[in-house]
N, C-alpha and C positions, 0 to 999 in steps of 0.2 A: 564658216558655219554659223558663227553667232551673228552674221546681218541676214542670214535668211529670214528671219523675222521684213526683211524689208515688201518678201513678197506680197506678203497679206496686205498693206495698205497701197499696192499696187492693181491686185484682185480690187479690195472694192472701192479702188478709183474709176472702178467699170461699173458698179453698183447705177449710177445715176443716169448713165445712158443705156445701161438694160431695161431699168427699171421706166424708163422714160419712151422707150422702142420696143419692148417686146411686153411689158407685164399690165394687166388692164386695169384702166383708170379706178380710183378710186377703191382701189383694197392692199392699202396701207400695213394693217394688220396682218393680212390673212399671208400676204408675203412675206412678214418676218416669220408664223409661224411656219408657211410650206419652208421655209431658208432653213430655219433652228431643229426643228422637231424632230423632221425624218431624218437628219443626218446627224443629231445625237443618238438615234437608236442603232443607225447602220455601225455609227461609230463604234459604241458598245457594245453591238453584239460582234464585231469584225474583234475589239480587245479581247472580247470573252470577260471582262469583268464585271463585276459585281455593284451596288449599292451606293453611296456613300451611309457613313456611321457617324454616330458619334457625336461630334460636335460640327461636324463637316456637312452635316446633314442641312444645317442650317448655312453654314458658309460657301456650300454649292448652289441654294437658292439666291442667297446676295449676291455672289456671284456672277450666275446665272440670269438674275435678273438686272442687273448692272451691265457686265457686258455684253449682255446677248437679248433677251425679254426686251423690258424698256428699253437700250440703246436700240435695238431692231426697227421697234414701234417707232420710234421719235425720228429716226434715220428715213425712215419709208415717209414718215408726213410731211418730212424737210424734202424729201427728194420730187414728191406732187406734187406740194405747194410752192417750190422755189424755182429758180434753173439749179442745174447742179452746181453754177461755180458760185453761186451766192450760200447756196447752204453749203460747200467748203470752206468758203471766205467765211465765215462763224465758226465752224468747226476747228479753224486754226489756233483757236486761243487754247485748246487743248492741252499744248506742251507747257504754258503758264500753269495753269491749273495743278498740273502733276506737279510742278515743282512746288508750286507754295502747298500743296497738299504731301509732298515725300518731306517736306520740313517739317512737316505736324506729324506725320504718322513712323516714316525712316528714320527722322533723325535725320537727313541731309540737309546740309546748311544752303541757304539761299544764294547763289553765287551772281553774280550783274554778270559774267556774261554767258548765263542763261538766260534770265533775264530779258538778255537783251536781242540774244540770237530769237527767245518766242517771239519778241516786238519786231523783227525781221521778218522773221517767219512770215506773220500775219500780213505785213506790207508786201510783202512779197505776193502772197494770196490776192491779196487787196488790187495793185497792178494788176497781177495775170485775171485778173475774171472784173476788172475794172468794166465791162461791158455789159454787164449783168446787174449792174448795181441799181437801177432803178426800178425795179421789178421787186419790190419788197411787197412780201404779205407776213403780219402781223404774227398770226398763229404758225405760219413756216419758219420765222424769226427763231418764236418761243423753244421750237420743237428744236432745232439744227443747236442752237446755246444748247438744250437741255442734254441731250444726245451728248454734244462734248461732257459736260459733266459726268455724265453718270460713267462714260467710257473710261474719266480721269481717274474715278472712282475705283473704279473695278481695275485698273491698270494697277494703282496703289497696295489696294487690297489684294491680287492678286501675288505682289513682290512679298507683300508684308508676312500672308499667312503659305506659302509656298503651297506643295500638293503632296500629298501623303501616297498617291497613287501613283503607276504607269501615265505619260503625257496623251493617249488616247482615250483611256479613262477619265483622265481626268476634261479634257475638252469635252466629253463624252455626257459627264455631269452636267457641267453649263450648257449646253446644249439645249440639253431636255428640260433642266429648270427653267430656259428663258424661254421652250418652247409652251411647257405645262401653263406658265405664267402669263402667255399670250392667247393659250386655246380657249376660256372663257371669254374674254372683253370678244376675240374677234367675232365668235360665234352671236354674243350678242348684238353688238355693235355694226358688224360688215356682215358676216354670212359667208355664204359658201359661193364664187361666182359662179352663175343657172350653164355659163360655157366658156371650156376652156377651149385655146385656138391651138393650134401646134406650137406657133409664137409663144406663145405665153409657157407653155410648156417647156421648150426649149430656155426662156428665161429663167423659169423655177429652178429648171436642173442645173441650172450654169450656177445659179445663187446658192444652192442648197450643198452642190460636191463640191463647187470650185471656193463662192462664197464662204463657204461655213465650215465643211470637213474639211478641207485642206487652209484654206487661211488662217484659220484657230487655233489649227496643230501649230503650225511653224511660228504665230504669234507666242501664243502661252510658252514656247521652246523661249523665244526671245528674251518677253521678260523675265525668264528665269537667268537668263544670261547678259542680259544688260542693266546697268542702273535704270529705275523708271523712269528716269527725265530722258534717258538718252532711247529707249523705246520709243516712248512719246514724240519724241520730233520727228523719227520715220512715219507717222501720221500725216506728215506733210506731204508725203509721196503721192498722198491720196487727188489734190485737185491740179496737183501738176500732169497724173494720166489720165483725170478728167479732163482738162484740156487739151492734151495731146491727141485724145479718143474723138472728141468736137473736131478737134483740125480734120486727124485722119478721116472718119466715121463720115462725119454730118459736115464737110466742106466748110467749120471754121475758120477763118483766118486767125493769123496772129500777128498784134503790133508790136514796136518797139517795145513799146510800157510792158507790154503782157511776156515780153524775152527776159525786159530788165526786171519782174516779176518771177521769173522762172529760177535764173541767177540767183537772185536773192534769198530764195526756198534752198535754194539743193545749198547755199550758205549757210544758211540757217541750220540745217539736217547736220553739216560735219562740223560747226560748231557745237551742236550739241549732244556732238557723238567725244566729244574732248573727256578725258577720265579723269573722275573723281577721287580724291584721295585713298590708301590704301586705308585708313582707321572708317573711313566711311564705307568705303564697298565690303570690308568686313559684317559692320554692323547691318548694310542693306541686304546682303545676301542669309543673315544668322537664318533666317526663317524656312530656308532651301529648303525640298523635299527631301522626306525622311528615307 
């Protein structure tokens, strides 16, 4: 039960060619809101709970807007402006990030061979979507980097401050702050698209129940059950079923480089699935829900 959390970077390893076949150009925004909003409410009202209080009020908006709001936004402009496996191949430095960020915030010491499994990882990435690599735009760059950060962030911050609530409540929360967070800029910015196709409909809904209600749940279960370096490198899952979904989907092929790529991920992932000391995982877990 505790790598269930794997599914969720499985789901939006399909993000990029949904988003790319079924959802209409150019409304970046307005798809992370339809993704985040309506299914933090279904969520909530499906738990029956309430609010957040307190000091959480504010810590559901960071949140919120860390892994869900901005990561949404930056995810959708990486996914238009890029191929998918190039805004992956950025996305991979992810599991570095958590770790030099759990040494600042957990207390987890900085080990080489995490380390070295992220610098796997990324090569790994790097191979498998080595086809893609010339195809760079600038602001897809900025967005797909930024994306991993804020994800890293929220990965951290999520271990650090645990959940006080039920785990559909609590998804429930982020949800709606990354949605609340997203409903201005889109409105101003994109708008509402004049028509929608069945296509695109069928996109939203796959993003919104499959994407967001169900990925979120079994992620947030994760990292309360993993150390956060070792959550983070099931992220890597993510452009390994983006590729697979190319082969299968859209008649990609696959070369040796992009096998010996493949390899070198799902390496990476049980390297850094290896367990951290018992005085560490004490200390990572002190903040568990109450």
């Amino acid at each position: 039960m505790r790598y269930l959390a794997t599914l969720a970077p499985v789901v939006w390893g399909s993000t990029y060619l949904v988003t790319t076949e079924l959802l209409p150009p150019g409304r970046p925004m307005f798809a992370g809101l339809v993704r985040a909003l309506p299914s933090g409410l279904a969520l909530l009202a499906l738990a029956r709970g309430g609010l957040p209080r307190g000091a959480w009020i504010w810590r559901a908006l960071v949140l919120g807007t860390l892994n869900i709001g901005l990561f949404f936004a930056l995810l959708f402009v990486a996914a238009y402006r890029l191929p998918g496996g190039i805004a992956a191949m950025i996305g991979s430095v992810q599991p570095l990030i958590v770790v030099l960020m759990s040494a600042a915030a957990l207390g987890t010491p900085i080990r080489p061979v995490q380390v070295g499994a992220s610098l796997l990882g990324t090569l790994g990435v790097t191979l498998l979507l080595a086809r893609s690599a010339m195809q760079l735009d600038p602001l897809g760059i900025a967005a797909a980097f930024a994306a991993a950060l804020s994800m890293a962030s929220g990965i951290v911050l999520t271990k650090k401050w645990g959940r006080p609530v039920g785990l559909l409540v609590f998804t429930s929360w982020q949800l709606i702050a990354g949605g609340l967070i997203l409903l201005l800029p889109t409105l101003i910015i994109e708008g509402v698209p004049r028509h929608i196709t069945a296509a695109n409909a069928m996109g939203y809904a796959y993003l919104s129940l499959i994407g967001a209600c169900f990925a979120y749940v079994v992620w947030f279960r994760g990292i309360e059950q993993l150390a956060a370096s070792a959550a983070s490198f099931l992220s890597l899952f993510s452009p390994v079923v983006a590729a697979m979904l190319g082969y299968a989907v859209l008649g990609q092929g696959l070369t040796r480089s992009q096998l010996a790529g493949v390899a070198g991920i799902l390496t990476a992932i049980v390297i850094g699935q290896l367990p951290i000391s018992g005085r560490i995982r004490m200390s990572a877990t002190a903040h568990g829900h109450k």
